[in-house]
PASEBA-1860 file (N, C-alpha, C; in nm, 3 decimals):
! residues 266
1> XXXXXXXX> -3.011/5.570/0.291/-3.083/5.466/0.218/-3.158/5.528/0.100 ~ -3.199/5.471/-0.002/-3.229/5.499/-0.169/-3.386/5.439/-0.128 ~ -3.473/5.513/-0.175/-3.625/5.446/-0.190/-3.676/5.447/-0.338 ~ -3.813/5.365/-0.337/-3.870/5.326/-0.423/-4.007/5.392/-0.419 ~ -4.079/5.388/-0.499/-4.202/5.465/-0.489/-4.284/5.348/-0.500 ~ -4.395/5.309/-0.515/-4.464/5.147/-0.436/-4.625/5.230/-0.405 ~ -4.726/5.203/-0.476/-4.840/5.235/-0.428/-4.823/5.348/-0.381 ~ -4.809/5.440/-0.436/-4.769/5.577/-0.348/-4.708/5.590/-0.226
9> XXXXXXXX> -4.648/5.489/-0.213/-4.520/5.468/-0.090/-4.432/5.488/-0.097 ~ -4.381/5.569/-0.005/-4.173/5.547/-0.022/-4.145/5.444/0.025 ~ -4.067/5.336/0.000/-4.008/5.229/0.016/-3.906/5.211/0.031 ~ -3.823/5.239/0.152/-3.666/5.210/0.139/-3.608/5.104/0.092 ~ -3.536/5.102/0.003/-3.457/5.004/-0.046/-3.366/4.978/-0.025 ~ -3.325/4.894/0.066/-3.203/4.866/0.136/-3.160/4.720/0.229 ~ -3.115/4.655/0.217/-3.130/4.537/0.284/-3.154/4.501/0.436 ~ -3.163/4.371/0.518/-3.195/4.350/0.604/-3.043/4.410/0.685
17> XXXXXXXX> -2.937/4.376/0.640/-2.814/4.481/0.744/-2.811/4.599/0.745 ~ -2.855/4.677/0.651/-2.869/4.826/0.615/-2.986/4.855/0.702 ~ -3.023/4.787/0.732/-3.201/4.841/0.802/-3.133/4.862/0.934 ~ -3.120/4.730/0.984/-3.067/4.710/1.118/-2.969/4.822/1.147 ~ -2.864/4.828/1.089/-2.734/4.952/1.089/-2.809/5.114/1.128 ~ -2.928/5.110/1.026/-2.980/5.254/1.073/-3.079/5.283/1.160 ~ -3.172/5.164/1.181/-3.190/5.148/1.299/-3.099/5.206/1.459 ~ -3.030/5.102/1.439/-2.930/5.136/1.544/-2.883/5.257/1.563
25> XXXXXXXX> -2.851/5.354/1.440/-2.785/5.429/1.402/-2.887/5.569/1.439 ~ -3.021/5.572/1.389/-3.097/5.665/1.474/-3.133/5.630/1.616 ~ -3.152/5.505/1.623/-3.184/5.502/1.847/-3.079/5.601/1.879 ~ -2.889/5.554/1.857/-2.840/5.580/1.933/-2.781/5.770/1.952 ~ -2.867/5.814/1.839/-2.858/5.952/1.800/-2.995/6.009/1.850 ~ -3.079/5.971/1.874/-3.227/5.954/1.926/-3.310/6.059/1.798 ~ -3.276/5.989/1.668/-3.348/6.056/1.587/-3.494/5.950/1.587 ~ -3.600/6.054/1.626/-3.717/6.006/1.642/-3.767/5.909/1.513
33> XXXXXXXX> -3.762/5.829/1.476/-3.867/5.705/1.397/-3.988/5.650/1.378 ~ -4.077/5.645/1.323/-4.185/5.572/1.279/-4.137/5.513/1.206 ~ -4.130/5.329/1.242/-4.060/5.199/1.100/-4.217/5.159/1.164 ~ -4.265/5.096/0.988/-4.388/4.973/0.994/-4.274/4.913/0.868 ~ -4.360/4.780/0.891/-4.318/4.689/0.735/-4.446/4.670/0.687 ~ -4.408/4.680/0.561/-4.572/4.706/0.454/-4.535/4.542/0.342 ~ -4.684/4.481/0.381/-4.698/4.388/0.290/-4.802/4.355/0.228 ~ -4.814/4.280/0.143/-4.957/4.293/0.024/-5.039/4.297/0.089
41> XXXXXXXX> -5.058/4.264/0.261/-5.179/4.229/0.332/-5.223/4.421/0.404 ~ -5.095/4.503/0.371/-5.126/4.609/0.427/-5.178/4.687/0.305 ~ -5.087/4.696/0.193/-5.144/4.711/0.077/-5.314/4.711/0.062 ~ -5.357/4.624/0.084/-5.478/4.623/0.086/-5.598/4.692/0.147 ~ -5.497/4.681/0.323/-5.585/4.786/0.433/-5.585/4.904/0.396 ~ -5.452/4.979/0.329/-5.436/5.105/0.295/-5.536/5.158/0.150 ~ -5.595/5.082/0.051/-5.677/5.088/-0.001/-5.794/5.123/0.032 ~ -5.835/5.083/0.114/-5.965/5.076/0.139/-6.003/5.152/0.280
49> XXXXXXXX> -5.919/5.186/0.378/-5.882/5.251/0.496/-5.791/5.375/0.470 ~ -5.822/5.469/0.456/-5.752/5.613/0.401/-5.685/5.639/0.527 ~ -5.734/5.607/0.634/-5.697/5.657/0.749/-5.536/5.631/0.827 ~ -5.544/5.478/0.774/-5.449/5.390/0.742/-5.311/5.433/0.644 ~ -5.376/5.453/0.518/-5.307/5.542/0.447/-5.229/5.646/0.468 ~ -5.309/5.740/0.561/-5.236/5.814/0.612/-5.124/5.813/0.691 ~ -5.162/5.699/0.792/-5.030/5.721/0.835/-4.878/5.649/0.829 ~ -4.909/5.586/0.713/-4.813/5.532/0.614/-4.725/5.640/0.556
57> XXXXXXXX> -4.815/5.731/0.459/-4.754/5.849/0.458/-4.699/6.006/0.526 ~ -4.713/5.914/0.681/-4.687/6.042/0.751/-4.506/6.065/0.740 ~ -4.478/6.193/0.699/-4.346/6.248/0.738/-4.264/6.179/0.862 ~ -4.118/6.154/0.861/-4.058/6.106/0.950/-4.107/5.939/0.948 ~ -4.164/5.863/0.880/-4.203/5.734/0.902/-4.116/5.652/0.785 ~ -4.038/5.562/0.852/-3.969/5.437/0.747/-4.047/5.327/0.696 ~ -4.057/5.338/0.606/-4.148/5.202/0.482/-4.023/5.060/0.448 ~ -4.081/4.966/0.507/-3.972/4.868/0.414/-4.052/4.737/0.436
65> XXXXXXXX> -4.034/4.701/0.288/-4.074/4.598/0.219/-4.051/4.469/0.247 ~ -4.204/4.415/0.303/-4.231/4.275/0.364/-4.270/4.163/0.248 ~ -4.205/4.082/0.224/-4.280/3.953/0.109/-4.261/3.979/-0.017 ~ -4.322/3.821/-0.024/-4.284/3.827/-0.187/-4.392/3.898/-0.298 ~ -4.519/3.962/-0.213/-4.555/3.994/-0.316/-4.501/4.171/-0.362 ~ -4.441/4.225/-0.268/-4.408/4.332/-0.239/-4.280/4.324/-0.358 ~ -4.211/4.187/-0.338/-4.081/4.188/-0.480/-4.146/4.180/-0.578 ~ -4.312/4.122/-0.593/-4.318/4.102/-0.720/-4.385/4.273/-0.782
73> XXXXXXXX> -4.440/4.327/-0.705/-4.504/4.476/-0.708/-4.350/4.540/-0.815 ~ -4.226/4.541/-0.690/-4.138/4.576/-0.758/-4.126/4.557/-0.905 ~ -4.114/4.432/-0.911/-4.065/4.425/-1.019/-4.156/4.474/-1.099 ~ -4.282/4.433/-1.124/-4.362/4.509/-1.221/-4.320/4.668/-1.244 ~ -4.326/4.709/-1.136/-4.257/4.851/-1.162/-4.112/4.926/-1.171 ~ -4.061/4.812/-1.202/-3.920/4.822/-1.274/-3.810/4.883/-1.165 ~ -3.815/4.819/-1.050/-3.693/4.897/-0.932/-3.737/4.747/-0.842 ~ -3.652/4.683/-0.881/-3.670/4.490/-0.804/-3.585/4.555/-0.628
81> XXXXXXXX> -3.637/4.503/-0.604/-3.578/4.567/-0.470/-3.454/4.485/-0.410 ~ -3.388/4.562/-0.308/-3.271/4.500/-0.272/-3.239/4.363/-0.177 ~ -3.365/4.362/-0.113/-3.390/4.248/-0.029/-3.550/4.200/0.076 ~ -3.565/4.127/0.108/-3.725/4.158/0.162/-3.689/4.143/0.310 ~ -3.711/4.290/0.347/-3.640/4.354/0.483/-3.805/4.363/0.536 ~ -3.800/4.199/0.623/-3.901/4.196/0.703/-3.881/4.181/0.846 ~ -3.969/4.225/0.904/-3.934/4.222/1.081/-3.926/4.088/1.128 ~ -3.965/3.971/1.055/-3.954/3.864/1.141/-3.788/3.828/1.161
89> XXXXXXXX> -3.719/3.850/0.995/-3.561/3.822/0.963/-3.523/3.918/1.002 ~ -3.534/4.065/1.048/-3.456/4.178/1.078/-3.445/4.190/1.207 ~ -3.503/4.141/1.312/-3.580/4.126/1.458/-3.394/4.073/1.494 ~ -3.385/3.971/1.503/-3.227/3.927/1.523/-3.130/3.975/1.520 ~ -3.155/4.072/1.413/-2.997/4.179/1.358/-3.014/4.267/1.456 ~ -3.137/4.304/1.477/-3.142/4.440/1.562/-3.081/4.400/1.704 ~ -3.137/4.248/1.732/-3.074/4.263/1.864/-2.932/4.246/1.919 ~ -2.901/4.152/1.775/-2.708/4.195/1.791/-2.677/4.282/1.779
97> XXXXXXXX> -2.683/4.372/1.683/-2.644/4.517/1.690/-2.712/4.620/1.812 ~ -2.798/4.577/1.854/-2.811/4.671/1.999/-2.770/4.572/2.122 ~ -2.693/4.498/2.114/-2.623/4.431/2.220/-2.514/4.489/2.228 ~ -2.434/4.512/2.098/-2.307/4.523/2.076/-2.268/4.665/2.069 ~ -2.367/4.755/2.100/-2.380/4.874/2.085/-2.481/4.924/2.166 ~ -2.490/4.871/2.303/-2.547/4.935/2.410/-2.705/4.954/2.429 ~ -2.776/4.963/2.346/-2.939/5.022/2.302/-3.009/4.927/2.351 ~ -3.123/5.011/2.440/-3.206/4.963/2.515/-3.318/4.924/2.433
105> XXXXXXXX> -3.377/4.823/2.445/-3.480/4.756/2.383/-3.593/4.754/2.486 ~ -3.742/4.785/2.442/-3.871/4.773/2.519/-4.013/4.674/2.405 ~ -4.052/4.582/2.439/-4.125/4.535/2.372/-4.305/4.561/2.444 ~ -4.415/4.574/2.325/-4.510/4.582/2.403/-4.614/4.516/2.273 ~ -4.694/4.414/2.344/-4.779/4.370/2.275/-4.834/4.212/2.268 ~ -4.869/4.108/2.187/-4.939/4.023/2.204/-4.987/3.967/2.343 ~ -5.020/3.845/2.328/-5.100/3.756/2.447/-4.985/3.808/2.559 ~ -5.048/3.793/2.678/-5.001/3.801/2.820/-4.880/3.666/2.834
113> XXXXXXXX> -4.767/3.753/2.850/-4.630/3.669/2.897/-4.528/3.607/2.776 ~ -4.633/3.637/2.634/-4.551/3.636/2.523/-4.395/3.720/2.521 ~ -4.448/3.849/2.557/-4.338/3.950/2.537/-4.245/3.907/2.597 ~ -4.265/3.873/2.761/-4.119/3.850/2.825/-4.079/3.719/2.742 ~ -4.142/3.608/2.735/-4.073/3.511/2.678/-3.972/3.558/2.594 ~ -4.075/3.609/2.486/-3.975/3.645/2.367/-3.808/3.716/2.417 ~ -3.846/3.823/2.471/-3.699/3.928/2.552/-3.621/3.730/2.606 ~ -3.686/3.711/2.704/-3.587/3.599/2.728/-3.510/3.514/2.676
121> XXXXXXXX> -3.620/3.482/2.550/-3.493/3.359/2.418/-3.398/3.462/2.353 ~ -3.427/3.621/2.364/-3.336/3.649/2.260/-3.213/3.734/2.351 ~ -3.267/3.759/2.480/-3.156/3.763/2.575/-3.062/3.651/2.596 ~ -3.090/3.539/2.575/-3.014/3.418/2.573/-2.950/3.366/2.494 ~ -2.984/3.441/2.369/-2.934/3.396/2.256/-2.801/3.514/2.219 ~ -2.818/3.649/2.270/-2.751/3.760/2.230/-2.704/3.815/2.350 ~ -2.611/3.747/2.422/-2.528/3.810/2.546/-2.520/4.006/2.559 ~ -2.553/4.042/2.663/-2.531/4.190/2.648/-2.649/4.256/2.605
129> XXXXXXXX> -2.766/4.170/2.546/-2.864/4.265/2.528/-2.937/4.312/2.609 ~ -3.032/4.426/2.646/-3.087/4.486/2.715/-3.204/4.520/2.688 ~ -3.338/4.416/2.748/-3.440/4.447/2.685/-3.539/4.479/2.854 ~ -3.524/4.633/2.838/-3.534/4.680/2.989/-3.700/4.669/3.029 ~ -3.801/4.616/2.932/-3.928/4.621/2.968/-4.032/4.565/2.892 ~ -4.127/4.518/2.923/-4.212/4.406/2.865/-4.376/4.449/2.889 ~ -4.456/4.415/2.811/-4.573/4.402/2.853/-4.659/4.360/2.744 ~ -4.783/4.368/2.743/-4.879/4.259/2.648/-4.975/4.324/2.604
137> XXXXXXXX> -5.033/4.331/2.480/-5.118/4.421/2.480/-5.229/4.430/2.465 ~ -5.287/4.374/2.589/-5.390/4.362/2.636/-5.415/4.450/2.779 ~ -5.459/4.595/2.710/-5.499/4.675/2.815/-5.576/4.800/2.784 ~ -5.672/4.871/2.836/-5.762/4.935/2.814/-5.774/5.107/2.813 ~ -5.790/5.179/2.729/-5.796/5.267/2.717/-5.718/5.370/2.842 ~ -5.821/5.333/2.928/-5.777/5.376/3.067/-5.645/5.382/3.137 ~ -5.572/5.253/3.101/-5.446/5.262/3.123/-5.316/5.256/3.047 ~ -5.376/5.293/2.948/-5.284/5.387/2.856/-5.196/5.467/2.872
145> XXXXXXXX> -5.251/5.538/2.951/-5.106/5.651/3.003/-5.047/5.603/3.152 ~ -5.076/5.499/3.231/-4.960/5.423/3.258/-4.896/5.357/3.241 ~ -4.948/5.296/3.089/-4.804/5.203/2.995/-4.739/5.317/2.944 ~ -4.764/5.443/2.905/-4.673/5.491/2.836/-4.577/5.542/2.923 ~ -4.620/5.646/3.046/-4.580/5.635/3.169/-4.491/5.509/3.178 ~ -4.501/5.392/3.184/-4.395/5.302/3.209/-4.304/5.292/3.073 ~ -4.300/5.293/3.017/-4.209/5.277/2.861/-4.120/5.385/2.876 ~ -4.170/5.518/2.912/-4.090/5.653/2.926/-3.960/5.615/3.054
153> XXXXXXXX> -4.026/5.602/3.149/-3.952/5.548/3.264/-3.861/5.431/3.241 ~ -3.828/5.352/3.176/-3.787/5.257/3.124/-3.650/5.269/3.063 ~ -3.646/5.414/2.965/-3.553/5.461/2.895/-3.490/5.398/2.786 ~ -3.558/5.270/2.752/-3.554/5.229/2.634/-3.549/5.345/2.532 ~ -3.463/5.294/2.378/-3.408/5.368/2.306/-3.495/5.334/2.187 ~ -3.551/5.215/2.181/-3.610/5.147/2.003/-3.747/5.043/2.119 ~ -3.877/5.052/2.108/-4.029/5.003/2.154/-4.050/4.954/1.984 ~ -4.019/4.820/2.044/-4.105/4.751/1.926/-4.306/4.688/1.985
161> XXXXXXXX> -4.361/4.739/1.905/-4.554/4.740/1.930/-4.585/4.608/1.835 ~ -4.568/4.499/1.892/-4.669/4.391/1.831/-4.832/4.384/1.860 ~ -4.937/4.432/1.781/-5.087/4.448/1.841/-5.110/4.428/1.677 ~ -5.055/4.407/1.552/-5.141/4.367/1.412/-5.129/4.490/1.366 ~ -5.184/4.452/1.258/-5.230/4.592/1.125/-5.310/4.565/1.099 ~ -5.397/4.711/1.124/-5.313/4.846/1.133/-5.398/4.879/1.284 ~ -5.356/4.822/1.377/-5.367/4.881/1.505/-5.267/4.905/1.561 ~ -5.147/4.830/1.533/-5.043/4.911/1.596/-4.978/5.022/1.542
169> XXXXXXXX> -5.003/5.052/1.392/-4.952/5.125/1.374/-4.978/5.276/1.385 ~ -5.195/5.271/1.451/-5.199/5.388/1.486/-5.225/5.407/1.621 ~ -5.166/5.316/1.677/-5.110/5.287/1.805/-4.980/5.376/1.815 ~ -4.907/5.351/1.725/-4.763/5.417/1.717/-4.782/5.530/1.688 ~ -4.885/5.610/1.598/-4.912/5.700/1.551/-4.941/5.806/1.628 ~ -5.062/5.745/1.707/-5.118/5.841/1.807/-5.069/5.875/1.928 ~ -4.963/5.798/1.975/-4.870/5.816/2.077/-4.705/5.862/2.063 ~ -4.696/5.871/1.995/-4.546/5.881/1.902/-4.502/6.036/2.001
177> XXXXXXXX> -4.610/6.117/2.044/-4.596/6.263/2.066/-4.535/6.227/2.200 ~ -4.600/6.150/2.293/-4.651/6.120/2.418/-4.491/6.031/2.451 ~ -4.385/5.940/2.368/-4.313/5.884/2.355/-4.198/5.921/2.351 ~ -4.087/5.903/2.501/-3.969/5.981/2.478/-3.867/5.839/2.396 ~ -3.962/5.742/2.379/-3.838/5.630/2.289/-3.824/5.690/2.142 ~ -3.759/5.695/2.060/-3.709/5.770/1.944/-3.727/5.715/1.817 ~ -3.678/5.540/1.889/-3.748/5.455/1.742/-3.862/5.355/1.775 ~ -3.937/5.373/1.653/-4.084/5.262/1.740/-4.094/5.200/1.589
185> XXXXXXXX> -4.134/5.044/1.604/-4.168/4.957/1.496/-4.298/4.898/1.549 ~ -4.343/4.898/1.409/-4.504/4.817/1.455/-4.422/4.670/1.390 ~ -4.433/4.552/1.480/-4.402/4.447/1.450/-4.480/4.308/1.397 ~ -4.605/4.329/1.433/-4.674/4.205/1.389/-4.675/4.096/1.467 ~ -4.692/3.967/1.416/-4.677/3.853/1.507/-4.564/3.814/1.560 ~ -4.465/3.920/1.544/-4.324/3.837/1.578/-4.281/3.797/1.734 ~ -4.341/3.877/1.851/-4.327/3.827/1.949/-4.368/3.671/1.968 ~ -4.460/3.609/1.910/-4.551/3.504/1.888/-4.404/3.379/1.835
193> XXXXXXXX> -4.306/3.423/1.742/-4.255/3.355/1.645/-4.140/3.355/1.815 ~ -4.048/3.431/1.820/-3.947/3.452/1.874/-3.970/3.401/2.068 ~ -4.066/3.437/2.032/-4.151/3.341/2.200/-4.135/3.191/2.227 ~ -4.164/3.143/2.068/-4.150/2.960/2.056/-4.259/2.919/2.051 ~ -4.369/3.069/2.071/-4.565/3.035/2.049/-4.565/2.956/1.925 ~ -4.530/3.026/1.835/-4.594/2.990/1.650/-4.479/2.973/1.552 ~ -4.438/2.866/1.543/-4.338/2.808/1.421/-4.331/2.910/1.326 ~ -4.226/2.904/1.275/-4.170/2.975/1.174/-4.179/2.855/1.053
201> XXXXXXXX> -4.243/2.900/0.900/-4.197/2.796/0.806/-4.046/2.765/0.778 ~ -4.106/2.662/0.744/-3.963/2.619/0.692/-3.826/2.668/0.605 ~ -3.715/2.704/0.609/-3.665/2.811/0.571/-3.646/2.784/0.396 ~ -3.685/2.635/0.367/-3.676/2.637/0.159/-3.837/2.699/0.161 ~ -3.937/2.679/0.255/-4.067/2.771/0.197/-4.032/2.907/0.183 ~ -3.932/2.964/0.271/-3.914/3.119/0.280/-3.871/3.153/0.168 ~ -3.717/3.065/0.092/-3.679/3.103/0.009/-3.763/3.073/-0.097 ~ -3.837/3.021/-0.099/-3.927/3.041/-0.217/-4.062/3.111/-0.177
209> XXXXXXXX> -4.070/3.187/-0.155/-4.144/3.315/-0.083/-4.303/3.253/-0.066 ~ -4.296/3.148/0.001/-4.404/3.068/0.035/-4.458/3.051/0.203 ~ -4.395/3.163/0.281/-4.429/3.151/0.445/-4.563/3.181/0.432 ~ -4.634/3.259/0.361/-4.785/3.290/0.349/-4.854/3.142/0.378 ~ -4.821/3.075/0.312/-4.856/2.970/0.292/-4.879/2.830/0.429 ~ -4.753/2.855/0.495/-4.749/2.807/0.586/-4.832/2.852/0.699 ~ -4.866/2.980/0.717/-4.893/3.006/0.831/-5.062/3.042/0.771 ~ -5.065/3.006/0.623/-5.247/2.987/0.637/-5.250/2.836/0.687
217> XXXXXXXX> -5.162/2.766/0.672/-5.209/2.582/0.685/-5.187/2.620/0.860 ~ -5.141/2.646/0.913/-5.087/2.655/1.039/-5.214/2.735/1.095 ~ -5.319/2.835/1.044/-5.449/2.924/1.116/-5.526/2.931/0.956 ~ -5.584/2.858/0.934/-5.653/2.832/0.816/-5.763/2.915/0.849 ~ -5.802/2.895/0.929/-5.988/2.980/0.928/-5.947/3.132/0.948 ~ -5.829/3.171/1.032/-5.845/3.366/1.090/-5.737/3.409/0.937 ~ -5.676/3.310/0.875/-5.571/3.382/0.780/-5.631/3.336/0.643 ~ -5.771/3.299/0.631/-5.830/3.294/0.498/-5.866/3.388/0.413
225> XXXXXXXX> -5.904/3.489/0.446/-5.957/3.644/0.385/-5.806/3.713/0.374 ~ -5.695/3.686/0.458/-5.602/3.769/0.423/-5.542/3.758/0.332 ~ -5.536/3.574/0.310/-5.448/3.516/0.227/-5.523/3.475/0.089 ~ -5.609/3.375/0.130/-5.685/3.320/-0.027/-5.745/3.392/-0.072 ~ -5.804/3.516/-0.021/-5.862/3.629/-0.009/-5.767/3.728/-0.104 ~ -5.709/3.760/-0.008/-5.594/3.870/-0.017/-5.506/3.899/-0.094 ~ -5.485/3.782/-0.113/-5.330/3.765/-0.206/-5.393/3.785/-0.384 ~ -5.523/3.699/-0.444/-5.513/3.787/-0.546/-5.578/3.867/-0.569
233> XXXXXXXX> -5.664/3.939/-0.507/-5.720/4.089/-0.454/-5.545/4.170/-0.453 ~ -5.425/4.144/-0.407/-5.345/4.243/-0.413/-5.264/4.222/-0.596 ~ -5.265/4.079/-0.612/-5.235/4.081/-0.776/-5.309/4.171/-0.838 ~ -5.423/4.164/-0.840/-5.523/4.222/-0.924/-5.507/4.394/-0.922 ~ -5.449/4.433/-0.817/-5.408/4.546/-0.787/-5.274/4.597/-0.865 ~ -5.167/4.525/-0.869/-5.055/4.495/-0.913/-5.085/4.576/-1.078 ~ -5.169/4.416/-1.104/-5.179/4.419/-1.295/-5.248/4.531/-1.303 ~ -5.333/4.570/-1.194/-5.413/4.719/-1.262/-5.345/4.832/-1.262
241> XXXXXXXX> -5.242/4.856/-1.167/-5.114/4.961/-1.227/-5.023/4.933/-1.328 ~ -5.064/4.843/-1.338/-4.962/4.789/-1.474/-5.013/4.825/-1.610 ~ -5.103/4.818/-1.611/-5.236/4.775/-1.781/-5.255/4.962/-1.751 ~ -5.300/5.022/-1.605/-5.334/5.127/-1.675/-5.313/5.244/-1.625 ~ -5.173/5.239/-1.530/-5.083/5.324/-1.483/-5.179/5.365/-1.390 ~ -5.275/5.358/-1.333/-5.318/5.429/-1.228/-5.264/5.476/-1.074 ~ -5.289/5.533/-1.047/-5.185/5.592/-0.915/-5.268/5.522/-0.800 ~ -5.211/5.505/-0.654/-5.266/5.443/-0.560/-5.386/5.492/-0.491
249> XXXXXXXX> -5.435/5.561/-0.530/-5.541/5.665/-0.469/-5.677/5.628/-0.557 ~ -5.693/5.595/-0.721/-5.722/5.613/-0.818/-5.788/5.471/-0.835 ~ -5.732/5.354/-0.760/-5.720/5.197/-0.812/-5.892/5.215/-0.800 ~ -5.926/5.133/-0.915/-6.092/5.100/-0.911/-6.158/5.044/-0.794 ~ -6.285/5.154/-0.777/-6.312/5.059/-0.643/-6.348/4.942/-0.614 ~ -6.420/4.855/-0.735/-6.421/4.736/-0.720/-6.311/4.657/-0.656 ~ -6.225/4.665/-0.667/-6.124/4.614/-0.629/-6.122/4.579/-0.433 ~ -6.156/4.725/-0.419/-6.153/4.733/-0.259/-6.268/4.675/-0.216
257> XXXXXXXX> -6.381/4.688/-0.333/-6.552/4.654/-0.250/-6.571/4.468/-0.241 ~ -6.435/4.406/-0.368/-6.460/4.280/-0.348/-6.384/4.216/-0.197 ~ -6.250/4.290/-0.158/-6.218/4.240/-0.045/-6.309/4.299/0.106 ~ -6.367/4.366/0.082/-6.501/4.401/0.176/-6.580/4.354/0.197 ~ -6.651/4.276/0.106/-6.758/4.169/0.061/-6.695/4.057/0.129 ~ -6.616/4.020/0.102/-6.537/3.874/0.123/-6.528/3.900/0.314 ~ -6.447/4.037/0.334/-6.468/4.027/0.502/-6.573/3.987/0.550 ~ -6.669/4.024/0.484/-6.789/4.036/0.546/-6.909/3.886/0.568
265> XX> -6.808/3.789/0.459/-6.866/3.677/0.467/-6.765/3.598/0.550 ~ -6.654/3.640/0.627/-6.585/3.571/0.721/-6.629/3.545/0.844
END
């Protein structure tokens, strides 16, 4: 796969079948993985959260590009990308192609009984798949190392971590050592979507890169700072590499102190 450079990100550029394909393609070789999907809403955390940052840019970790504001980033910076290879649309491919190709699937994360749901509609939907283990992630420090303990035992090949950003991803981070699964994705709300919990917009909002939208009307009060908030807090970010080439490290801090302010009145 060909990347893009993006806020001081590597960005693979490659479509939603190309993802899935190598996906598959390292489980079944057990080349170890770190995949997150990065979108204007992470963009933002990584600004202002270095820590975060970091492990975006950790070595061995796959970057690929969630939303439309992420095409429009592109484009400003002149490499339009090949497709918006997000986990909610890529979630499906993966599981046909690890049906059809043997690979054990382990999910861990949201509300209690989400996960299995989810494994169940998409076991039903994708004959042959194998989604050898479930759990929710709702559990405490303490027993930490008997979920991982159970995930290991499991022998799952690809642990997808739905728990948000950026907790799952240093969720993934900090355990990645501890983890004999090879590929791990921080997923987001998608157990939630694929469960039958939380509607998916409508698919002419998608194509007009308007799901943001839907799913603020759908949680208006917890997705206000991310979105009405967020969204032009990450423009503003955009045009300021634009007007004055600044590198991602560099962006004025105003920028970060107004979406701080704004948390803080949520």
């Amino acid at each position: 796969m060909s990347h893009v450079s993006l806020f001081g990100l590597h960005i693979e550029d490659t479509t939603l079948i190309g993802a899935s394909a190598n996906i598959i393609h390292d489980a079944k070789l057990g080349v170890r993985r770190k995949i997150y999907f990065v979108n204007a809403h992470c963009i933002n955390i990584a600004a202002v959260n270095t820590n975060y940052l970091c492990v975006l840019q950790d070595r061995g970790t796959l970057l690929f590009a969630d939303g439309s504001g992420m095409r429009l980033a592109s484009r400003f910076a002149g490499c339009l990308l090949k497709d918006n290879v997000n986990g909610t649309d890529l979630f499906p491919l993966i599981c046909r192609d690890a049906a059809d190709s043997g690979i054990k699937l382990a999910l861990l994360g949201a509300h209690p009984g989400i996960a299995q749901r989810c494994a169940d509609n998409m076991s039903n939907q994708f004959p042959g798949l194998n989604i050898v283990w479930t759990h929710d992630g709702y559990f405490s420090a303490d027993d930490e190392p008997e979920v991982i303990k159970a995930i290991n035992d499991s022998d799952a090949q690809i642990l997808l971590v739905a728990m948000g950003v950026p907790m799952q991803e240093f969720w993934i981070a900090r355990n990645a050592d501890k983890l004999r699964v090879p590929v791990l994705l921080g997923v987001g709300a998608l157990f939630d979507f694929y469960s039958g919990t939380m509607p998916r917009a409508p698919q002419w909002m998608r194509q007009f890169g308007l799901e943001w939208l839907f799913r603020f009307i759908m949680e208006p009060r917890r997705m206000f700072v991310r979105y009405i908030v967020g969204n032009p807090v990450f423009i503003m970010r955009v045009l300021w590499r634009r007007l004055r080439g600044q590198k991602f490290l560099q962006e004025v801090s105003l920028i970060g102190n107004l979406e701080r302010a704004a948390r803080g009145r949520d």
